[in-house]
N, C-alpha and C positions, 0 to 999 in steps of 0.2 A: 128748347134743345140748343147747347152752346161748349164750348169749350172756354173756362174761366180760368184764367193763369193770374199766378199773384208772385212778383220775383225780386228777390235784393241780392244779388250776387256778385264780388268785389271781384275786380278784373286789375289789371297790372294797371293801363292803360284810363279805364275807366270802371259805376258801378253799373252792372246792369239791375236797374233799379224799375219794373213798370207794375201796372195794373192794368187788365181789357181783357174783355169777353168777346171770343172768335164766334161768329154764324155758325152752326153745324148742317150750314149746305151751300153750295156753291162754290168757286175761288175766292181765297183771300189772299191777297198779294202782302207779302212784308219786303216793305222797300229801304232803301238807306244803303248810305256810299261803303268801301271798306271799311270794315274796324265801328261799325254802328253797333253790333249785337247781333244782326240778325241771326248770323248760324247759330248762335249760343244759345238764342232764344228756341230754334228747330230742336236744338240738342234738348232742351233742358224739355220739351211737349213729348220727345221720345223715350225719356226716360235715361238718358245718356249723361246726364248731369245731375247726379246724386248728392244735393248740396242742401243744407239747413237753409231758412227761409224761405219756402218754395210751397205754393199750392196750385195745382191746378185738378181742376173734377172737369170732366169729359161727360154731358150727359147725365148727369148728377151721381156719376161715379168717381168717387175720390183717387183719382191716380197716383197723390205725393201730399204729404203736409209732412209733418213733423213727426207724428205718431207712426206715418204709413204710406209706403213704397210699393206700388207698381213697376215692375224690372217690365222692360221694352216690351217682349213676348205676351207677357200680360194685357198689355195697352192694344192690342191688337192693328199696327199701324203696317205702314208702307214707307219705309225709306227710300227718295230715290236722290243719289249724291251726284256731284256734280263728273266724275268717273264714272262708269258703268259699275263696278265694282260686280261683273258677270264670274261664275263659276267657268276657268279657264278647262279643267278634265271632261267639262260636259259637253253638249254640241247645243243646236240655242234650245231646242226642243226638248234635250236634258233639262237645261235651265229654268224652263217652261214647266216640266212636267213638275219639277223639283218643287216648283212654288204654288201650283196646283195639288200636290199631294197633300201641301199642309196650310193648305186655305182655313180660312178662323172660322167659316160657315159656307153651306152649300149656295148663296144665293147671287153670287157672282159671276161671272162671264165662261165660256167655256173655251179650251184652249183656240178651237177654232173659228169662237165668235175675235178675241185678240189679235190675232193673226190677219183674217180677214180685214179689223182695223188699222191695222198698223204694218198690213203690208210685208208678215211676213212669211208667209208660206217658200216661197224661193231659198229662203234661208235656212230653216229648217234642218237640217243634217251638216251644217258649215261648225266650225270650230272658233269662239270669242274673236281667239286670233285673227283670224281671219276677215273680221267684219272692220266697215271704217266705221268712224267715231260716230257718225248720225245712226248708223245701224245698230251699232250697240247701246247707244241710249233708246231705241226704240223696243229693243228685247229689253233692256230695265223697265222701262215704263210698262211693256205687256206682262211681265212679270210681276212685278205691284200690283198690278188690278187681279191677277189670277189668285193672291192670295187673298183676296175677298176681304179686306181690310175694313174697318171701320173709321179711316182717316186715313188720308193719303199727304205726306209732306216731302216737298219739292224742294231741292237745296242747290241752287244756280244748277238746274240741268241743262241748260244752254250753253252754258259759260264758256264751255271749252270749243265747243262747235264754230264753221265755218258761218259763212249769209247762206247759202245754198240748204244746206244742213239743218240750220236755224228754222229758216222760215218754214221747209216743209214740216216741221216735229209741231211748231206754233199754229201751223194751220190743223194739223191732225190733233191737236190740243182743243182747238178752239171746236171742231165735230166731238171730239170727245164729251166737252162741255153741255152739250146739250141730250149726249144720253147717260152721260154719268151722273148717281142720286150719291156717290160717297164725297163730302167734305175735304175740300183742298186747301192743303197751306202751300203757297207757291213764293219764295225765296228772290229776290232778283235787284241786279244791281241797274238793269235795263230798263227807263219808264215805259218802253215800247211792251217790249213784255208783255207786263201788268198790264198795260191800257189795253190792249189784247184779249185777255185771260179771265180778268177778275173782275168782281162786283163788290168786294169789300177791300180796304186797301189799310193799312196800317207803314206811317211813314215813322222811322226811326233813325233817332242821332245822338252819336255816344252813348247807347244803352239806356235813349230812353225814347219814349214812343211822343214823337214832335206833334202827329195828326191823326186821326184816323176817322174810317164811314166812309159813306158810301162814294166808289171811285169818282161818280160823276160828280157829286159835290164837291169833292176834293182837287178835282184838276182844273178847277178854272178860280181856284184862290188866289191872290195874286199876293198872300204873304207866308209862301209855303216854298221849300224849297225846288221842291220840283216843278215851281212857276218860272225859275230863276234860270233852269239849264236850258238850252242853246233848240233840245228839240222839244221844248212844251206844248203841251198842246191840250184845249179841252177836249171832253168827252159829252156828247150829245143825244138825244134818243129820236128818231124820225119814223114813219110810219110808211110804208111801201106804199105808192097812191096808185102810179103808170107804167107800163113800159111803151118806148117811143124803139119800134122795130126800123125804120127807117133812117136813125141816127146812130144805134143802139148804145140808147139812153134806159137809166131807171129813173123815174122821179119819185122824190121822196115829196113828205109833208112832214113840219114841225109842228109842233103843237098848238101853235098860232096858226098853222094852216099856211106855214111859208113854206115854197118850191125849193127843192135843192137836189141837186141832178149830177148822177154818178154813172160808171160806165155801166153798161145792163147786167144785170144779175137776175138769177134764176131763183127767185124767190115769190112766195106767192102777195100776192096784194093784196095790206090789210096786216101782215107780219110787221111787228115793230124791228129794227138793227139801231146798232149802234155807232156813232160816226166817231173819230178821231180828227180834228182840226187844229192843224199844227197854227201856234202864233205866229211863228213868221213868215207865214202864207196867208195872210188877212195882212187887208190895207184898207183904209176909212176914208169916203168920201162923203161929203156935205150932202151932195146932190146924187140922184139916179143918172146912173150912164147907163145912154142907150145905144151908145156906139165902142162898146167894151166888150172884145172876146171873152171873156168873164162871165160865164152864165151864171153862176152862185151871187146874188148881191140883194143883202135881205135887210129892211129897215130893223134898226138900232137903236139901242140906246148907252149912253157913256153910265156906268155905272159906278166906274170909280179908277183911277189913274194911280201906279205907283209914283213912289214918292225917293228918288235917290239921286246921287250927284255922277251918274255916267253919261252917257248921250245915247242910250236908248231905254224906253220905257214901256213898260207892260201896261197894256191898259183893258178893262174890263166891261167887254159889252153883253147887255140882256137884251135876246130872243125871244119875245117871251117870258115862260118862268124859267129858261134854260140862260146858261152864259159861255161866252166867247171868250178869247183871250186874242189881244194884238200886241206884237212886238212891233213899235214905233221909235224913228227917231222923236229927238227930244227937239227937236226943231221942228220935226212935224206937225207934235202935238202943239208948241206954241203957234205956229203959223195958222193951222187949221182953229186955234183959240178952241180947243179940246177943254172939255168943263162935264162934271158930272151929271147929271141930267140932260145932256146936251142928245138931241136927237141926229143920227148919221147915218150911212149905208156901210156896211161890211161884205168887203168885195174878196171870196174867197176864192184863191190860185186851185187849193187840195183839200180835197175829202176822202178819208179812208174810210173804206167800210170796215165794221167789226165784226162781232159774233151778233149773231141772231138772239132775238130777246124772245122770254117764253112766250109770250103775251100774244096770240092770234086769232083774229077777228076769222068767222067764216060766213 
């Protein structure tokens, strides 16, 4: 089950020229700066770009080739823009109702299972007008799922949102993620986002697709461009081991069975999560320090060191079968005499926790 896109579509600027088949579960993130493709590419899976050389089947349902057109309504999707683009005559529960009336199938969410998600019962009889920008991307969003869609795609819904804004809709994102079974395409010019969000990732530039698979594979590449920007950071899988009530610590365990220790969370032990470690919060030493407020510091290995003429350098350490990324100066690396197979400690400042992974032990 997948969604197969096939595109050659001549832009002013550039062609959007790709081939890839989307998961048909989970988040896929499509990443890339302005002016990549991505909206076009959104456009052209919704049926909005009605253009010659174009196939994509959904499910082994032919949506577009050449012979034959799926108009949007048919496709049975979920648009949600980076506007709320809400019905202004309605009230939100108009709006609600409206999208519920003409649900594609009965087997989605009921107005008051959304609401209770997303927090909006309070709102409820208010006017579009009336709501700020976080609140009305949250009635787009409850509105999407009420119409019981078979694909959900996401086109910069943050974008225009504040950090306050942001983060709360991202973390009711990332609860969502774990009871939602419909397929997301999720849009974003934010790597934080995506690392948040998604589990398939498709990197794009100039309308064509630079990377793609799976996000953790992807984020700790060190000749990709999203290696290069200022917050990189890989992605990691640990497994819930302790909680330290007296510190209020969680410890985690990597695959290797190395310690790594996060502020306590309410999760059971034995649940796998997922970590975010930013590069330029890891620093390499030779030796264990044992007098380093730094509780994270896990044996390493040099796996492979970019190669360019600035004075800092990304350098790539394996955990195990997992990997790191370090932003280093370039004086560091020669000082330290930094070499591929060379064995180190990685001594990390931050660990974000992520979204909960399905996978639990009981």
């Amino acid at each position: 089950m997948s969604l197969t896109i096939s595109l050659n579509l001549p832009r002013s600027q550039f062609n959007l020229q790709l081939q890839t088949t989307i998961p048909s579960k989970g988040f896929t993130g499509i990443y890339g700066h302005s002016g990549a493709g991505k909206t076009t590419l959104l456009r052209a899976i919704a049926g909005l770009e009605k253009n010659p050389n174009t196939e994509i089947i959904f499910n082994k349902e032919n949506w577009q080739n050449d012979e034959s057109y799926f108009p949007t309504q048919q496709r049975k999707i979920a648009y949600i823009f980076q506007d709320a683009r809400l019905f202004p005559h309605l009230t939100v529960l108009g709006n609600l109702e409206f999208a519920y009336r003409r649900r594609f199938n009965d087997n989605g969410p009921s107005i008051e299972k959304v609401c209770e998600w997303f927090n909006l019962s309070a709102l409820l009889q208010q006017n579009p007008q009336t709501l700020s920008g976080g609140e009305k991307q949250l009635v787009a969003l409850a509105r999407a799922l009420l119409s019981s869609p078979q694909l959900i795609l996401m086109d910069e819904p943050l974008g225009s949102l504040d950090k306050k804004n942001k983060e709360n809709i991202l973390s009711l994102l990332e609860n969502l993620h774990k009871k939602l079974s419909t397929p997301v395409i999720y849009v974003s010019h934010d790597i934080e986002e995506v690392s948040r969000l998604c589990d398939h990732l498709i990197i794009m530039e100039r309308g064509v697709i630079n990377a793609e698979g799976s996000l953790i594979d992807l984020s700790s590449q060190l000749d990709l461009s999203i290696s290069l920007e200022e917050n990189a950071a890989a992605i990691i899988e640990a497994t819930i081991y302790e909680h330290d009530d007296e510190y209020q610590l969680t410890e985690l365990r990597t695959d290797e069975d190395l310690p790594l220790f996060v502020t306590r969370i309410d999760e059971v032990i034995g649940n796998k999560v997922r970590l975010r470690i930013p590069a330029r919060d890891i620093s390499i030493s030779l030796q264990a320090a044992n007098d380093s407020s730094i509780l994270n510091i896990l044996p390493a290995t040099i796996d492979a060191i970019e190669k360019n003429e600035t004075s800092r350098l990304l350098v790539r350490l394996k955990i195990g079968k997992q990997a790191l990324l370090a932003r280093l100066t370039k004086k560091s690396v020669t000082r330290l005499q930094l070499s591929p197979n060379k064995q180190v400690y990685a001594q990390i400042k931050t660990v974000a926790l992520l979204s909960e992974c399905v996978e639990t032990k009981t």
